[in-house]
N, C-alpha and C positions, 0 to 999 in steps of 0.2 A: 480490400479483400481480407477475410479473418478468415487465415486456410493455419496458422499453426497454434499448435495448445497453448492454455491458460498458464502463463505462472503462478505455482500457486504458493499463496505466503504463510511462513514459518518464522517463529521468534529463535534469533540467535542468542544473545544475552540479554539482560536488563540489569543496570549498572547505576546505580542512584538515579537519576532524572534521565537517566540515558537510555532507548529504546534500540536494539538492534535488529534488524530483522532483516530477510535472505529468501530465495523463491531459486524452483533447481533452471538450471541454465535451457534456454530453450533454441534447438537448434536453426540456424538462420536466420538469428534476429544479429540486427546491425545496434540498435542499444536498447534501454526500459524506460518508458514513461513511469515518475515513481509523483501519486498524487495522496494526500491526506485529509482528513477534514474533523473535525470537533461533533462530539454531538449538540452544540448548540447551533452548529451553521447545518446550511442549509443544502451547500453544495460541496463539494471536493473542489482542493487547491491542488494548482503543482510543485511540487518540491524542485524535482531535478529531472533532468538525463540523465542518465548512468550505463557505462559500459561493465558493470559488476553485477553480480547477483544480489544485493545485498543493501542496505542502506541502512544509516543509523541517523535519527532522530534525538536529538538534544532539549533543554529545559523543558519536557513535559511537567503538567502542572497536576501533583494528585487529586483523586477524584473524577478528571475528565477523561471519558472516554473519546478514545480518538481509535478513525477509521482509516484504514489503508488501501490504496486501489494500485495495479503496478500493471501496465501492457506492454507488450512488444512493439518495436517498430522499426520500419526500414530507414535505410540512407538517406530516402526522400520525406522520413517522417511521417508515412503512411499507416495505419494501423495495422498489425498484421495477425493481431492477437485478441480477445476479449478480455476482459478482467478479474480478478481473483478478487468479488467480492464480500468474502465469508472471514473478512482478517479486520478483527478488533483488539484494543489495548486500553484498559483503564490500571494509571498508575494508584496505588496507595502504597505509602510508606510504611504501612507495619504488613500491609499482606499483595505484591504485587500480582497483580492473574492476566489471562492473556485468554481472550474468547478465540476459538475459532469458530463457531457456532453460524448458522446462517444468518444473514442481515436481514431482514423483512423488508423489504422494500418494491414498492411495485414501479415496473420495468427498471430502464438502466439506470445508475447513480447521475447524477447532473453534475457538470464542471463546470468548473468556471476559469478563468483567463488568468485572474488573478494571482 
């Protein structure tokens, strides 16, 4: 059941190859599904669980854009959130930019297990 709001994602730093980013805390969630993906694939991976707002992403590679997906969920790991699809990041080393733009995409983003 997706009864509480979207986290929605926001860049904290970006520190040579290093990607930070944060989403504001959402009440009654037990932790965050925190998923990523490349624009050359084709689905969203998972990173982590996390009991923080927040997560930071290491050796990104410039040039690629990469997409960020983050939900809530319960103790039983149930969804209880939908997802903050509109959070991009493509690193370049002389001009780093951060989209928050919407993702075009028709219906939900597709995951994978991986």
């Amino acid at each position: 059941c997706l009864n509480l709001d979207t986290p929605v994602l926001k860049t904290s730093s970006v520190v040579g190859c290093n990607l930070k980013f944060s989403w504001q805390e959402i009440e009654g969630t037990y932790q965050y599904q925190v998923f990523y993906k490349r624009s050359t694939w084709d689905s969203y991976k998972h990173l982590c669980y996390t009991e923080n707002c927040f997560y930071e992403d290491s050796g990104l590679v410039t040039g690629v854009t990469y997409q960020y997906a983050v939900r809530a969920v319960d103790q039983f790991n149930n969804f209880i959130s939908d997802y903050d699809r509109n959070y991009s990041f493509t690193l370049n080393f002389d001009n780093p930019y951060i989209s928050q733009q919407i993702i075009h995409s028709i219906g939900r983003p597709t995951f994978s297990d991986g």
